[in-house]
N, C-alpha and C positions, 0 to 999 in steps of 0.2 A: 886758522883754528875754527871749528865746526861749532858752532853752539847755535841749541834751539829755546825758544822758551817758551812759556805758556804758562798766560794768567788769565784766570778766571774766578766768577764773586760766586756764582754758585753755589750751592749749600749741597751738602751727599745724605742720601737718605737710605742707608743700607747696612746686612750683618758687617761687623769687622771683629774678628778673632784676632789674638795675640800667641805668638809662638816665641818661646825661647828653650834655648839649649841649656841642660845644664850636667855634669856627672860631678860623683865622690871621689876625687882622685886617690883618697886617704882610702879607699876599701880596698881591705886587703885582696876579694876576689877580682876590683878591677887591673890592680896592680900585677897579681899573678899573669891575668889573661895578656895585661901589657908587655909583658918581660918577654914571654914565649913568641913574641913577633918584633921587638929592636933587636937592631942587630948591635947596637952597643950599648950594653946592659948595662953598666955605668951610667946612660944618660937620666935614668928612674933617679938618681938621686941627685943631678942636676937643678938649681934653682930653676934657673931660667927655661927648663923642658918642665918643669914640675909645675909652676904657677900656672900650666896653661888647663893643667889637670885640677889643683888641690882647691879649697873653698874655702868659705867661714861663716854660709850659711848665707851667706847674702841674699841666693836667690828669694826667701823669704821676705827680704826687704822687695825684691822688685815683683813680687805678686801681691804683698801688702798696698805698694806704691800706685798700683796699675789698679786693685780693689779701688781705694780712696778715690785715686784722681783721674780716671776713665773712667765713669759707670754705664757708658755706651756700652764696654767692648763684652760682646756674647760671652764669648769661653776661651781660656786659656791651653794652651795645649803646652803642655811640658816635654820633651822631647828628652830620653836619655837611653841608657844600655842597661835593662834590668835591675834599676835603683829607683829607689824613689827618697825624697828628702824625709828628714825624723819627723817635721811638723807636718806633714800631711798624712802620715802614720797614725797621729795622736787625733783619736773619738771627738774627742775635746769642738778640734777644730773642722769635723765635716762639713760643718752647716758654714760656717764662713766661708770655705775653699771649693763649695759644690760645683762652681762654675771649672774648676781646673781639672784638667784629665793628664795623664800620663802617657805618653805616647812610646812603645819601645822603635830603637833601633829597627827590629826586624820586620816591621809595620810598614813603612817609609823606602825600607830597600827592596823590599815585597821576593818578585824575579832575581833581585841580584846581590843574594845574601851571599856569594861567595867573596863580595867584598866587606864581608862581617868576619869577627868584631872592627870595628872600625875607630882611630883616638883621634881624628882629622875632621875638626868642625869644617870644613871647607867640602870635603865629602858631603857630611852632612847637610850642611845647608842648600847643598844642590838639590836633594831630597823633601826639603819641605814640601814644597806644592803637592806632593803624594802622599799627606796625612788624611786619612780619613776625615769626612765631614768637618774640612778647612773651611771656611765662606774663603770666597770670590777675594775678596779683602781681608789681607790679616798686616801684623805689624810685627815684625822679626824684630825682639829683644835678644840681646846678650844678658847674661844674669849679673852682671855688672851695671846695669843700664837699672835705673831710678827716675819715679817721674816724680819731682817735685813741689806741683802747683797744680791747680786744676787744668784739664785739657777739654778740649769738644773734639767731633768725627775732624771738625774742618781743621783741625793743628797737620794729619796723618791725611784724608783725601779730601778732597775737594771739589764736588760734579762727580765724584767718582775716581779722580783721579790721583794719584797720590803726589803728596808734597815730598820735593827733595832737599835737603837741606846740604848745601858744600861750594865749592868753588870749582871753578876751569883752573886746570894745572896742563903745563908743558908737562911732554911724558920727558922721564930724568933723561933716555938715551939724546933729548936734543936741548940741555942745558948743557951749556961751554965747560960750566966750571965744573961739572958732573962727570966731563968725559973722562978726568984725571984722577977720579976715585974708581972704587971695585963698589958696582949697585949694588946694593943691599936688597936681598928679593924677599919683602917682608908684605908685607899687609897694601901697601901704597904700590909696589908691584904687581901684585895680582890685580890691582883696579886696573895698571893700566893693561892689564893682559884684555879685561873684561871690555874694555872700552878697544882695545884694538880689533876685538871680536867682530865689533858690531860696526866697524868702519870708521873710527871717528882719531881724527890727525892730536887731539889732546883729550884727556879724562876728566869727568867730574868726580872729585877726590871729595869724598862722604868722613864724615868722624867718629866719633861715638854717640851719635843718636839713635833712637829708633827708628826701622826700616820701616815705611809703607811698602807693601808690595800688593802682585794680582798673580794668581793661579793661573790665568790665562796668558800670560806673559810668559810667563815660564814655558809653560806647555805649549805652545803654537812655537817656540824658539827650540826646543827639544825634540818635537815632533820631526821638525826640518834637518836637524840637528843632533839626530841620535850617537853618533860618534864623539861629538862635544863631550855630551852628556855621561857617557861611558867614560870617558878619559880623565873627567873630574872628579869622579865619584871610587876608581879604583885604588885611591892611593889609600894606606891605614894612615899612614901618618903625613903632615903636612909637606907639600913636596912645589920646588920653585915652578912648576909648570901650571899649576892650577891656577887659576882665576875664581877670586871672588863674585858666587852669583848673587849676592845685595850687588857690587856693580854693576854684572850682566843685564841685571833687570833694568837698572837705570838709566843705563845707555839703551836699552832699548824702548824705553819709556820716552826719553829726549828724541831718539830719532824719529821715534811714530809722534810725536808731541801730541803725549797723552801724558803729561803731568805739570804739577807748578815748582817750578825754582825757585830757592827761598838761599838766599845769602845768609841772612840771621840765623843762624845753628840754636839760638835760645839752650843753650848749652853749658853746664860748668861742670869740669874734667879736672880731674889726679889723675895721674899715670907715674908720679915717681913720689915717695914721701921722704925724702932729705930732708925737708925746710921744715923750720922749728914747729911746734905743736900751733902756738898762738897764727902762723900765717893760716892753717888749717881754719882755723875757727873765726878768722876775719872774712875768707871766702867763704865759706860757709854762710857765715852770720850775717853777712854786706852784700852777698852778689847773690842770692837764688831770688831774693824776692822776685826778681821780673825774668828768672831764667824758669823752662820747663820739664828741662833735665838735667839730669845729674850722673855722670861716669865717673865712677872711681876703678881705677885696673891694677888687677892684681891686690886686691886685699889681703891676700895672703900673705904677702910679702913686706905687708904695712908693721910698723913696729907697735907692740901691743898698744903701747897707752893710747897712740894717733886711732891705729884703727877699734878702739871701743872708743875713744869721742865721735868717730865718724857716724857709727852702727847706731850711736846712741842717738847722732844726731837726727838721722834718717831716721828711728824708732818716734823721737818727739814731732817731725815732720809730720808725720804720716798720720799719727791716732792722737795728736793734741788741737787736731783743726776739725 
């Protein structure tokens, strides 16, 4: 198994922007634009195809979140397909959200908008590093993605280099008891696609934190690599072949060891809301103090009473300190 590591005490003295994805899946003009390219129309009313579209406004929490508890980071770039959220519409709120820009689709794909419209954050995020006036250093959020305690540059780079947070995993095809199931080619496949890329016999499997990354990484690997590059970015919808570039970057990051490894995820995660309201609110209430973020997935999918203690929670989080 290949692993590299690199620590260093160094302090980073540089711009770092914040990038996250976010659409209205509920707009009725995105939903139109959607229909006209599945080929099984049915799946629009799918839970499990739908949550990956629909919202509850969250992303407000994690530009609020990212306000409060980074007051390093320059500018926010919002990344979407000709929408933009209700509260950044509202007069009200210019002057608090000055820092945030909106960034479209067609910005990002610049050359090769014939793979527009596009509903495959996986496309997408291969496109970041081609936002206009990105700094060098930015920190790839999901709108799911919550910071809940104060942060510094040095949580995200350090020396310049960015911090990784996750573990070495055997890739599934060489686990025994794995050979006897059908793999699942979801989220933890594409990493290991990403790490197979870069040469490496097992993957660093990343979770729901926030991404360090570098524009330069990207681009000197796409440069070389223009075929990659194309092959990722032509799918609309998410397809088993693509690899996640948050991994790509990061096996390329470990292999050049230009970053620091961090076992600690400093992280507290929902991803399914079955369990009574009261377990919500003891992790909640008991585990963030010393954690620095916070994933809850699929809010939409949260059953009301849970997800307005949660919203609320993250509301008193954010503007009661």
């Amino acid at each position: 198994m290949t692993k590299k590591r690199v620590v260093t005490k160094t302090k980073s003295s540089h711009p770092v922007d914040v990038v996250i994805l976010w659409v209205d899946g509920e707009d009725q003009n995105h939903k139109a634009k959607m229909l006209s390219y599945l080929e099984q129309k049915e799946k629009i009313q799918s839970k499990s195809f739908r949550t990956r579209f629909d919202q509850v406004n969250e992303v407000q929490y994690t530009i609020d979140s990212i306000l409060k508890f980074a007051p390093f980071v320059r500018q926010i770039f919002l990344v979407t397909d000709n929408q933009k959220p209700e509260f950044l519409n509202n007069k009200k709120n210019q002057g608090q959200y000055r820092t945030v820009t909106i960034v479209d689709h067609k910005e990002i794909f610049k050359e090769h908008k014939t793979y527009l419209p596009t509903f495959n954050c996986r496309s997408i995020e291969s496109c970041l590093f081609r936002i206009p006036n990105l700094s060098e250093h930015f920190i790839y959020f999901n709108d799911d993605f919550f910071l809940i305690n104060e942060t510094k540059i040095e949580d995200f780079f350090i020396n310049g280099l960015p911090v990784l947070r996750g573990r070495w995993k055997s890739f599934d095809e060489n686990k025994f008891y794995k050979k006897f199931r059908t793999q699942r080619k979801g989220h933890k496949f594409a990493q290991q696609l990403a790490a197979k890329l870069v040469g490496f016999d097992a993957y660093y499997n990343f979770r729901h934190t926030p991404h360090p990354m570098r524009i330069s990484t990207f681009e000197t690997f796409f440069k070389n690599n223009p075929e990659i590059f194309h092959r990722n970015i032509k799918y609309r919808f998410r397809n088993a072949n693509q690899f996640t570039p948050q991994g790509l970057a990061n096996h390329i990051e470990i292999k050049n060891e230009s970053c620091v490894l961090k076992k600690e995820r400093q992280l507290l995660y929902f991803r399914s809301y079955k369990k009574p309201l009261l377990w919500y609110k003891l992790k909640l209430n008991l585990f963030s103090k010393n954690r620095l973020f916070f994933a809850s997935q699929s809010l939409d999918l949260c059953p009301p009473k849970k997800c307005t203690y949660i919203l609320n929670w993250l509301k008193n989080k954010i503007h009661s300190q």
